[in-house]
N, C-alpha and C positions, 0 to 999 in steps of 0.2 A: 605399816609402811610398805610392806612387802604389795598390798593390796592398791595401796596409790600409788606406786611405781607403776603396777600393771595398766592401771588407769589411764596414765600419763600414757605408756606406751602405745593403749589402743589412740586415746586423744591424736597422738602423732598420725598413729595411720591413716585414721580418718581424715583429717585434714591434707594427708600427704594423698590421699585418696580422692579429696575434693579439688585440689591441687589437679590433678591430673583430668580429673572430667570436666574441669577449667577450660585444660590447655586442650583437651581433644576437640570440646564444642566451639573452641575459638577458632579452631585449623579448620572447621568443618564450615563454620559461620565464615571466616576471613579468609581463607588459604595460608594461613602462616602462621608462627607459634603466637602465643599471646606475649604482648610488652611486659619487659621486668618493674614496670614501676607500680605506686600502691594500688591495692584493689578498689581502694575506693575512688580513685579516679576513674572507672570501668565506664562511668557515663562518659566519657569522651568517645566511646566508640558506638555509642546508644544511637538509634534513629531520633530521639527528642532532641539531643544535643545537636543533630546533625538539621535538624529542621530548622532550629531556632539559629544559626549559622548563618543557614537560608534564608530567612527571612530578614536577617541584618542585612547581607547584603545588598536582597533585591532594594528595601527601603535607601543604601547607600549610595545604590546605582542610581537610584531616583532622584535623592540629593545632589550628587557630581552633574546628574543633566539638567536637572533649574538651577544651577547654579552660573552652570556654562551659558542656560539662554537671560539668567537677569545677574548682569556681572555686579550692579548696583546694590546688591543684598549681599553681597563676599563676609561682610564683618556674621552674618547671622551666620549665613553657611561654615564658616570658619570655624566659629565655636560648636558647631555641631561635627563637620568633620573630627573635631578632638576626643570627639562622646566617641565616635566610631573607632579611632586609634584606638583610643583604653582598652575598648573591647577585644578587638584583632590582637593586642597586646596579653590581653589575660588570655585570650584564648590558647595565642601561640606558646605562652608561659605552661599550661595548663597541657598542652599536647606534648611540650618536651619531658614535664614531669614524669609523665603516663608511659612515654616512649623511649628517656633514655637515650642508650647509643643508636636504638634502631629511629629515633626521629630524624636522622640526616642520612645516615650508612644504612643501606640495604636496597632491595629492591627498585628500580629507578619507576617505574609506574606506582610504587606507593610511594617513596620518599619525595619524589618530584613534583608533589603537592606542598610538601613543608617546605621545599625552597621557594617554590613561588608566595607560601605566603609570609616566608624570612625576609626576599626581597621589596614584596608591595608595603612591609611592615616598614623593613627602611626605607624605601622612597614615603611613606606617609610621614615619619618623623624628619627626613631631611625637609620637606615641603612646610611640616611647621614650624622649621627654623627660618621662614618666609623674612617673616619681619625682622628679623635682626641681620639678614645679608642684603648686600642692595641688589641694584635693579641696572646697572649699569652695562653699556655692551661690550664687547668681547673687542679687544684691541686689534686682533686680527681680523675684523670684519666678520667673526659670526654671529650666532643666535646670541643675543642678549642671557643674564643669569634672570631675568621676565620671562623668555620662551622657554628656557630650560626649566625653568618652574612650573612653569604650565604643561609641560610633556611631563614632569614626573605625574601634575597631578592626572593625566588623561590614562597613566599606567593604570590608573587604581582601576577603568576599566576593565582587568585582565582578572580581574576576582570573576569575571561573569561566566571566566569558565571552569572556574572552582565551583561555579552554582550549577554549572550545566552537570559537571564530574557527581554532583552530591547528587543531582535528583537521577542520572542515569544508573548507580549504582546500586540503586535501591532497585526491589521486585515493580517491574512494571506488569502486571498483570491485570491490576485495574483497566487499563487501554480498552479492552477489550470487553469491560464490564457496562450494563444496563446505564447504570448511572452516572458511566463518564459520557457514553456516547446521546443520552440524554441532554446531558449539559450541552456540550459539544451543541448539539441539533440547537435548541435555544439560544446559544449565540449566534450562531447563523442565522435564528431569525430576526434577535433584538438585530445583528450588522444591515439584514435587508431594510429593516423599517428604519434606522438611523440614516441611511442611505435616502431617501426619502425625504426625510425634517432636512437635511441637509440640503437641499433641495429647492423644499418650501421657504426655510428660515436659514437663509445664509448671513443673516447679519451675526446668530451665535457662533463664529465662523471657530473663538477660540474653543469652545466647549467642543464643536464635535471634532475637531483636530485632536485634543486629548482622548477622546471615546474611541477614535481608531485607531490611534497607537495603542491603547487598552486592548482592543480586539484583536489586532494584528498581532499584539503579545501572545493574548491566547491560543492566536489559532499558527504561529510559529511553535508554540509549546506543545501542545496537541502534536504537530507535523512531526518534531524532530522525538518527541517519548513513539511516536507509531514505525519512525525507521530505527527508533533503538532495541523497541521491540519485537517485530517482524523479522529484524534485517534488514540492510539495505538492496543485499538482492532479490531478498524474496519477495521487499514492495514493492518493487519495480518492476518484475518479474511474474507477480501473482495472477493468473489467468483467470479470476473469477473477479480481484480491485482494481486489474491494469489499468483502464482508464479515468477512472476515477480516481487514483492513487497520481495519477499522471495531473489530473486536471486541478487536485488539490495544490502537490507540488507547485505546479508552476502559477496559479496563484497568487500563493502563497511569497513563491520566491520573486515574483511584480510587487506585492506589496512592499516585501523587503530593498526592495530595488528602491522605490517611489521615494518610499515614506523614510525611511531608513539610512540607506547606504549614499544616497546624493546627499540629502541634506547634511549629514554628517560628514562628508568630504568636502562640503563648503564652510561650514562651521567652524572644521580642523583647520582650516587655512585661514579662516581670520582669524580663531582664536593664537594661532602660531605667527598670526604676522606675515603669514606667505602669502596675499591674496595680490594680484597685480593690478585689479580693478577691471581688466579687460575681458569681457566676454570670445568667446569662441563660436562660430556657426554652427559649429558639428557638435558640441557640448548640446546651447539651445534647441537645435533637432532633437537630442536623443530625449532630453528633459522633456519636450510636447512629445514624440510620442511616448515616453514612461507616462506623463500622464493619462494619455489616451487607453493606456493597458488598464490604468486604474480600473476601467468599466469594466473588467473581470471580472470583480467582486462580486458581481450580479451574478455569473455563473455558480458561486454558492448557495444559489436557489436551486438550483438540479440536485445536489446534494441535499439536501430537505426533503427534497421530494422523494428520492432514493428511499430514504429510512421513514416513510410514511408509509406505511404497506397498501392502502385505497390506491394514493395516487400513483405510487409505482405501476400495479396493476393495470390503472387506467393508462400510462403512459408506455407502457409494454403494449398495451392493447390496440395503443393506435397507430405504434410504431409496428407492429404485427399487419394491424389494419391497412395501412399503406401500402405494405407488399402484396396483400391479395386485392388490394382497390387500385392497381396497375393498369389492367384495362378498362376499368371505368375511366380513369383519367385519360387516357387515350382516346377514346371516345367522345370525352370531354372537349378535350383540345380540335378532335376531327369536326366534329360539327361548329364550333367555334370557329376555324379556319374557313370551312366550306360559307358560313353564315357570311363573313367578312368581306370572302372573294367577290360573292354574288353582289353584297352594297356596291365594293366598290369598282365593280362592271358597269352596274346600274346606275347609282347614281350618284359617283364616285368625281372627281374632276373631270375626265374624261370617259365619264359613263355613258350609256346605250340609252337613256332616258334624258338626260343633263349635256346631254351635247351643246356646240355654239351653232350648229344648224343641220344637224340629222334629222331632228325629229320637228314635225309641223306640230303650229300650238295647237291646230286647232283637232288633231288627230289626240294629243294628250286630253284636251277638254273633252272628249268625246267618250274616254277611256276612265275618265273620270275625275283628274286632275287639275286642280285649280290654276285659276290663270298666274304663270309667273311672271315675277318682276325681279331686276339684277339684284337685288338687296335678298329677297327671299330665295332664288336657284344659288347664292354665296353660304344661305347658311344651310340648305339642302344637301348642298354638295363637305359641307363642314361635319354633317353627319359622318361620312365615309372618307375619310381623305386622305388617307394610304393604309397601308394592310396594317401596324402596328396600331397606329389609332381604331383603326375601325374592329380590331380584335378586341380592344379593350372595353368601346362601346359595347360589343354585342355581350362581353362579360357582365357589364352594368345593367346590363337589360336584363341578362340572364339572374341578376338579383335582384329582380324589381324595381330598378330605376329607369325612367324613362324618360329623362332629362335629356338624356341626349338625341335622341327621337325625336322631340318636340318639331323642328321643324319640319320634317318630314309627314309625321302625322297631318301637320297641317298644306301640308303642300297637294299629299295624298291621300286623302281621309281613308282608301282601300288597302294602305300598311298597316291598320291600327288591325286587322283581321290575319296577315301577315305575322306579325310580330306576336298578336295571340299565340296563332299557331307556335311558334317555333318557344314560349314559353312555356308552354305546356308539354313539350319534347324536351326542353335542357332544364327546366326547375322542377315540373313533376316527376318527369318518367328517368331521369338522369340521378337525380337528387332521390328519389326512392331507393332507384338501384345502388346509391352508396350508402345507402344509412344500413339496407338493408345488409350488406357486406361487412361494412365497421361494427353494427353489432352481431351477427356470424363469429368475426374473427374477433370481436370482445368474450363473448360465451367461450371459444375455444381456450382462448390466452387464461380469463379466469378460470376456467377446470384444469388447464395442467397448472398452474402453479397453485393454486389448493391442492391437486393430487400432490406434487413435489412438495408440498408443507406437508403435509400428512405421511408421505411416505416418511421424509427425513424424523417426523416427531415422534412417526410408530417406530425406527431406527433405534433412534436414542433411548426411546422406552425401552427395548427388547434387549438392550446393551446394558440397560442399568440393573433389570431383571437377571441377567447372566451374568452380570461381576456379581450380584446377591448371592446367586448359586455358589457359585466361583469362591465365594471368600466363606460360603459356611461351608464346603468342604476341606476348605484350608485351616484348620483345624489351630494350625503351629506359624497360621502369618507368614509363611515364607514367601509368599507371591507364588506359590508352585503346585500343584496336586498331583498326587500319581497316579500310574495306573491303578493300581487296587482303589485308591478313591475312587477314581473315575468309575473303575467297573463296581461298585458300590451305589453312586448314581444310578446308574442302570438297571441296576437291580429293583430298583426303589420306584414303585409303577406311578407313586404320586410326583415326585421330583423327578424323574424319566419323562412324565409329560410334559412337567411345565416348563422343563427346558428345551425340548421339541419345540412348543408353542413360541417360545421366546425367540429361537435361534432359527427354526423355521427350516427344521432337518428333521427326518428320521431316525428312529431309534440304528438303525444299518449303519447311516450314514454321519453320524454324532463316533461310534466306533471306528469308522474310517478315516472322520475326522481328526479322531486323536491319535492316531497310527503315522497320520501324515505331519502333525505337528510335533508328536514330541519329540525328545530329546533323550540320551544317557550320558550326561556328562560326569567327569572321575570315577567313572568305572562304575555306579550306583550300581544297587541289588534292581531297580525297575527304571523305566521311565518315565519322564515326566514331563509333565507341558506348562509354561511359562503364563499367568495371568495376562498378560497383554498380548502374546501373542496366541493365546486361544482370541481375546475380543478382537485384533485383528483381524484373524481368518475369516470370522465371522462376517466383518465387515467386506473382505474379498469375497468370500462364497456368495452374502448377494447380487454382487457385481455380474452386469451383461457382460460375457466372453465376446467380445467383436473381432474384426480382423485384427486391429493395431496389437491388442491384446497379447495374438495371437504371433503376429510379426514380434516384439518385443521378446515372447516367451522363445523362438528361435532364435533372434541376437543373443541372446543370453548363452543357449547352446551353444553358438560360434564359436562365443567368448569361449569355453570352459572347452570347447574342442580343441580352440589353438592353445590354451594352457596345456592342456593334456598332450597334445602333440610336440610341445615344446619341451616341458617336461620329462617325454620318452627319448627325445633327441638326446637331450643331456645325461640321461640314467644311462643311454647305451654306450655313449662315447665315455661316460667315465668308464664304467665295466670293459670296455675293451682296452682303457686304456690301463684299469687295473691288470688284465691278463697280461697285458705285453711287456709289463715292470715300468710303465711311465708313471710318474705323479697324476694324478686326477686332475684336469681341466677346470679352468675358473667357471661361474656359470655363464660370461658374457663370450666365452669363446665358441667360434662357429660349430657345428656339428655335422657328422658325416651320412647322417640318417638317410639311405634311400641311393646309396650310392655305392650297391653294392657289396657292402663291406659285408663281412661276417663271420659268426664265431668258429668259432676253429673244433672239426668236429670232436677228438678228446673234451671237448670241455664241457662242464657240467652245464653250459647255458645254453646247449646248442639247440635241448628239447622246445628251450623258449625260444629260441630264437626261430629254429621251423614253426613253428605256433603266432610266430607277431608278424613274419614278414611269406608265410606262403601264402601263394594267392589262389591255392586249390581249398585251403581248410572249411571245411563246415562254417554255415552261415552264425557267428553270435546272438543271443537272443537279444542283445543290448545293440543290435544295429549294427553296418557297418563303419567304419572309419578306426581311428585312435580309442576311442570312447569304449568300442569295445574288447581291442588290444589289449587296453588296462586293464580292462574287468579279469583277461581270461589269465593274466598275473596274478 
């Protein structure tokens, strides 16, 4: 007996044991103690329960919106909204069991979910008391107990942000992973090619109307998990996706506008009976152009092209290419200009050849010009016939078209020699000299960004190599090594090199390195340097020192000067006002620093006080200012 008693007693610990690694991994997992109800309800707080929640929903949401567009099918929808009750009902049954007092009483960010769905639970049960209240209107002239019916059930929309709460709370980390941004990219190209058949085959007008709200779903989803996860300022804000981040957004929020938010404020107004029947001007504008933004979408092709590493490249290239092909285009346009002037001089309306009687026929026929007639010098002079027209011909020429010319040729058979010429100036010798440049400045653009891939990927490598090191000196897992580890390193001529090679420092300067990094925090017997912030440093030591760098690393000093100055202000006005029998001053009270004042020779401060404020003393080796006042305290 004696033997089972003790049993029992371990039994209790144990459990009173398990009990407690319970409640720690729950405060760790949730921020708050674990609910007093049974253990076995614990899958209410599981991500499977929380998915499958999910997933009713979205299907519910689906439901309330063909329901709203074919009102004819209410009896099927009807009986299926009831399947949904049950469930919202067991669920919310099954959340109070689990939680208890704290499923209402406690924190308002977590309780503030159970009323909303105590609330949507009873507006869905008073809605299915549909049929047994009538439908008659309000004696005072309001909403009918029809529109009040219909508003309870458009509440049930408001679960959509219980779904948005359930998928935010979870780790978004994925975001940023291969296979979402994979996905991601295949929808934007299934949306381009759908963008297209819609196009071609507009009679499946209903099919591709449901595909784009499908798509606009995703690529809303997508948008709002990347500013839950980034931040909202840091998307916005990010110097490396600002524009892209920018162009997604507003997209995105056209879409939302279009497809979305009108529709649905029309919809809301017939379904409620509020509709007047009468269009507005300023409404019909903003509706054509919201659809005119729709052609946005197209801009989701740039993003494709983005995460295609070829085409980027080639699209950097020519975007590169363009700023060094500056003065070929200038050249371009000058001979273009110059070619234009000269037609239409010559034989322009009022040109030096085409005149109504400057020039004698028979001086042209002599020159070599066939006889003109008023039908043929009409379309001669239609060659050149102001400076805009006649720039664009000599364009057309300059790509081998010579359509426009035709009369001329035949007017002048000695332009067709002319016109040679100047083809062989703007399409050979022009057109060499830019190919020859865009690819220049292609060679250029692809070697630095291969060098920039290779640098970043030998980065990563030489970081993953150094937490290696890093973590087999950390013997005891603390995230931390000490000096004596370190100089154990060191010592170690095989493990001394390859972390040299990895980090891409000297054995001197691996020792200065850790001199500058580490730490003695509570007093340790040594010190010691923190795993991330040795990979850190690492990551700054390769860093170019530029000027900003440089600017930045004296703001910083300012900073820490006018603390420092500020700080001595305050130390000296309390200490005098300690000598003189005042109470110590608050810290927001002015200070008498520089004005002066000063200790009183008896007094033990006075050695400091010639020391902080003469201005004969020996130079500090810490500089002049406050900064080194401090030091010599």
């Amino acid at each position: 007996e004696q033997l089972q008693q003790i049993l029992e007693d371990r039994r209790r610990e144990v459990q009173a044991l398990e009990q407690e690694i319970y409640e720690l991994n729950h405060r760790v997992m949730y921020g708050r103690a674990p609910p007093r109800g049974p253990r076995s309800l614990q899958f209410v707080d599981r991500t499977a329960f929380s998915v499958t929640v999910s997933i009713v929903i979205t299907i519910n949401m689906v439901s309330i919106s063909l329901s709203l567009l074919h009102p004819e099918l209410y009896d099927q929808f009807f009986v299926l909204d009831q399947v949904f009750m049950g469930f919202y009902v067991m669920e919310l049954l099954l959340r109070w069991a689990y939680y208890q007092k704290s499923f209402l009483c406690g924190p308002l960010l977590f309780v503030g979910w159970h009323w909303l769905d105590l609330l949507l639970v009873v507006d869905g049960l008073i809605f299915s008391l549909r049929p047994h209240l009538g439908e008659g209107g309000s004696p005072n002239g309001g909403m009918s107990n029809f529109q009040y019916f219909r508003f309870l059930r458009l509440l049930r929309y408001l679960r959509a942000i219980r779904l948005v709460h359930e998928v935010f709370k979870s780790n978004l980390s994925w975001v940023e992973s291969d296979v979402f941004q994979s996905f991601i990219m295949s929808i934007i190209a299934v949306n381009a090619i759908v963008m297209g058949l819609e196009v071609q085959y507009p009679d499946f007008d209903f099919f591709w109307t449901v595909l784009e709200h499908m798509l606009l779903l995703v690529f809303t989803f997508e948008m709002a998990v990347r500013i839950q996860f980034s931040g909202c300022k840091r998307f916005f804000t990010d110097p490396d996706d600002y524009y892209w981040n920018i162009l997604d957004f507003t997209i995105v929020a056209g879409g939302i506008i279009d497809q979305w938010a009108i529709p649905a404020a029309s919809l809301l107004e017939d379904y409620l009976g509020l509709s007047t029947g009468e269009s507005d001007p300023r409404v019909d504008t903003f509706l054509r152009l919201a659809r005119i933004a729709r052609l946005l979408r197209v801009l989701r092709l740039v993003r494709l092209i983005k995460n295609i590493k070829p085409l980027y490249t080639l699209i950097i290239g020519v975007v590169k290419a363009m700023q060094g092909m500056s003065w070929v285009m200038v050249l371009t346009v000058t001979v273009l200009y110059i070619a234009a002037l000269l037609g239409v001089k010559l034989v322009g309306p009022q040109g030096l050849l085409t005149g109504p009687a400057d020039s004698p026929v028979d001086m042209l026929e002599v020159a070599g010009f066939n006889s003109t007639s008023t039908q043929m010098m009409s379309e001669v002079k239609g060659c050149f016939p102001d400076m805009f027209d006649a720039i664009f011909n000599m364009f057309k020429v300059m790509q081998m078209d010579f359509s426009p010319m035709e009369p001329l040729f035949e007017w002048a058979p000695v332009s067709k020699y002319i016109i040679m010429l100047y083809v062989v100036v703007t399409n050979w010798a022009i057109f060499s000299i830019l190919t020859a440049v865009v690819s220049d400045e292609m060679a250029k653009v692809t070697q630095k960004l291969e060098s920039d891939q290779a640098e970043i990927e030998k980065s990563h490598r030489n970081n993953k190599l150094v937490a290696q090191i890093f973590d087999r000196l950390d013997t005891k897992k603390t995230g931390e090594i000490s000096q004596s580890q370190f100089q154990q390193l060191l010592d170690s001529e095989e493990e001394l090199h390859e972390l040299c090679d990895a980090a891409e420092l000297e054995p001197d300067d691996l020792q200065e390195f850790f001199d500058i990094l580490s730490h003695n925090k509570g007093g340790r017997a040594e010190f010691c340097i923190a795993r991330q912030s040795f990979l850190d440093g690492l990551e700054k030591e390769r860093e170019i020192v530029n000027q900003r760098a440089m600017m930045k690393l004296e703001k910083r000093l300012d900073d820490i000067d006018d603390r420092i100055t500020l700080g001595m202000k305050r130390m000296e006005d309390m200490i005098l006002r300690a000598l003189n029998g005042s109470s110590p001053i608050s810290p927001g009270t002015p200070s008498n620093f520089g004005q002066g004042r000063r200790f009183s020779s008896k007094s033990p401060f006075a050695s400091m006080d010639d020391s902080l404020f003469r201005s004969d003393r020996e130079p500090s080796p810490f500089g002049p200012g406050p900064a080194a006042s401090f030091a010599g305290i």
